[in-house]
C-alpha positions as CSV (number, residue, x, y, z in Angstrom):
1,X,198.0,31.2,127.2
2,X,200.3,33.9,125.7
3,X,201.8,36.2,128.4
4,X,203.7,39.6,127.7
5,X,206.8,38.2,128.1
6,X,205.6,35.7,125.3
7,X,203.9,38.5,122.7
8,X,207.1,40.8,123.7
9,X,209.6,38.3,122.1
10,X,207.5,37.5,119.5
11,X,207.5,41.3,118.5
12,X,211.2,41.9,119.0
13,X,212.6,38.6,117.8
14,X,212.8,40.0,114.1
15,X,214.6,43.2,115.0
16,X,217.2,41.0,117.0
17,X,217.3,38.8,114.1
18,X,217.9,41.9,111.6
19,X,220.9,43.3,113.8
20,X,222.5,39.6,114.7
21,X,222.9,39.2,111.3
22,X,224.2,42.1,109.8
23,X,226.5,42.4,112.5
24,X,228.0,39.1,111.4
25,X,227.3,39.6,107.5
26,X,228.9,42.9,107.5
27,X,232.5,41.5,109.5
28,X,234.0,39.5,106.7
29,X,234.2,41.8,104.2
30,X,235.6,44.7,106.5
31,X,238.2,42.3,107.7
32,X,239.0,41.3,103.8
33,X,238.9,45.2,102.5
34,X,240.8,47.2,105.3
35,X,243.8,46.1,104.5
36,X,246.1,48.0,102.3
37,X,247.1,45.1,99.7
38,X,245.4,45.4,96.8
39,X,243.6,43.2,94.5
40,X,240.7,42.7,92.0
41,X,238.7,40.1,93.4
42,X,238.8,41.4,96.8
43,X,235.4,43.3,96.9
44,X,233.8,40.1,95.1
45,X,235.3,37.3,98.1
46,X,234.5,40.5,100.6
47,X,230.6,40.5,99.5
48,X,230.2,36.7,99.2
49,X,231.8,35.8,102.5
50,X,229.6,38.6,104.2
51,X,226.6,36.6,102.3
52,X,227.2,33.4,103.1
53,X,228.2,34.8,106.9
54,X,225.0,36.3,106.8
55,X,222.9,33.4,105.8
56,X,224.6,30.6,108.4
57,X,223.7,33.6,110.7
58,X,220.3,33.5,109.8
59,X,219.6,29.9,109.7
60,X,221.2,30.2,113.4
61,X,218.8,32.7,114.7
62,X,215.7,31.1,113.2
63,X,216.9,27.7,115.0
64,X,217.0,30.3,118.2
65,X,214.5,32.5,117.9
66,X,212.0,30.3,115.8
67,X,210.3,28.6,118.6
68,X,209.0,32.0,120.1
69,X,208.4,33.9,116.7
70,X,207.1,33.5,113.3
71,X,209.8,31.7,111.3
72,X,209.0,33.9,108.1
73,X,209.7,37.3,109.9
74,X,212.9,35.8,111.0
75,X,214.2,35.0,107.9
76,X,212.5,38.0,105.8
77,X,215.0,40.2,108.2
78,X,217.8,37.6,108.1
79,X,217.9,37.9,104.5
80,X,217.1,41.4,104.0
81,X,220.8,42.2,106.7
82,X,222.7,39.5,104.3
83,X,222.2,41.1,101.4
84,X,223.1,44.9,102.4
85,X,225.3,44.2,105.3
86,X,228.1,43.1,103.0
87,X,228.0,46.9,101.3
88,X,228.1,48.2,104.7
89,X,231.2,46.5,105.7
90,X,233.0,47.6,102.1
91,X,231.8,51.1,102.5
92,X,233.2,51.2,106.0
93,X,236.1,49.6,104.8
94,X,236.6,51.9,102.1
95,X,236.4,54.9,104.0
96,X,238.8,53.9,107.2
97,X,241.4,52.6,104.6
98,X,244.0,55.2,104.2
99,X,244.6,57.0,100.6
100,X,247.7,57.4,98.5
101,X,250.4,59.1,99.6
102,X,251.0,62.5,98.6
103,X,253.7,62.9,95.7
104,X,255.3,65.7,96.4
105,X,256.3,68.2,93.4
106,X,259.1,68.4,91.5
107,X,261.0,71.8,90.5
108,X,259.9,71.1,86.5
109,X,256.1,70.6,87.4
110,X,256.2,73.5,89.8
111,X,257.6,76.2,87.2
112,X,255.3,74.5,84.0
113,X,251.8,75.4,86.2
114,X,252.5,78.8,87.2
């Protein structure tokens, strides 16, 4: 006999699902990309260690949630938050990371643009 505890979970357990996971997916490549070295590859290991983050994450919260919710819904949103959580992460990365310094002017470039 299902219960409103029971159809509550079963309603929810997909959104808990979607933010659990791109919580985690979206960590690893914030922590790879707000640093100030700099590199070529580091947007590529970002993304894929957000994915695979992301998709341990899900198989975790169907073996969690799966018993009081449909399986499919779980993992539709799991994989949906692996996929886009990595770009999230960068962006926010991106964003926080501070710019080049100013170069200040010298007396030559000052007098040839006025």
């Amino acid at each position: 006999m299902h219960s409103y505890a029971s159809s509550l979970m079963s309603d929810v357990s997909p959104g808990l699902a979607l933010a659990f996971v791109a919580l985690l997916a979206a960590t690893p490549p914030y922590l790879a990309l707000h640093q100030s070295a700099r590199g070529r590859a580091r947007s590529a290991i970002g993304y894929l260690l957000g994915l695979g983050t992301g998709l341990a994450a899900t198989v975790v919260s169907v073996a969690i949630l799966g018993a009081h919710a449909d399986a499919q819904a779980i993992v539709a949103a799991g994989l949906a938050a692996s996929f886009f959580s990595p770009f999230v992460g960068m962006l926010r990365a991106k964003w926080r990371r501070k710019g080049r310094p100013v170069r200040s002017r010298t007396v030559v470039e000052g007098l040839s643009r006025s």
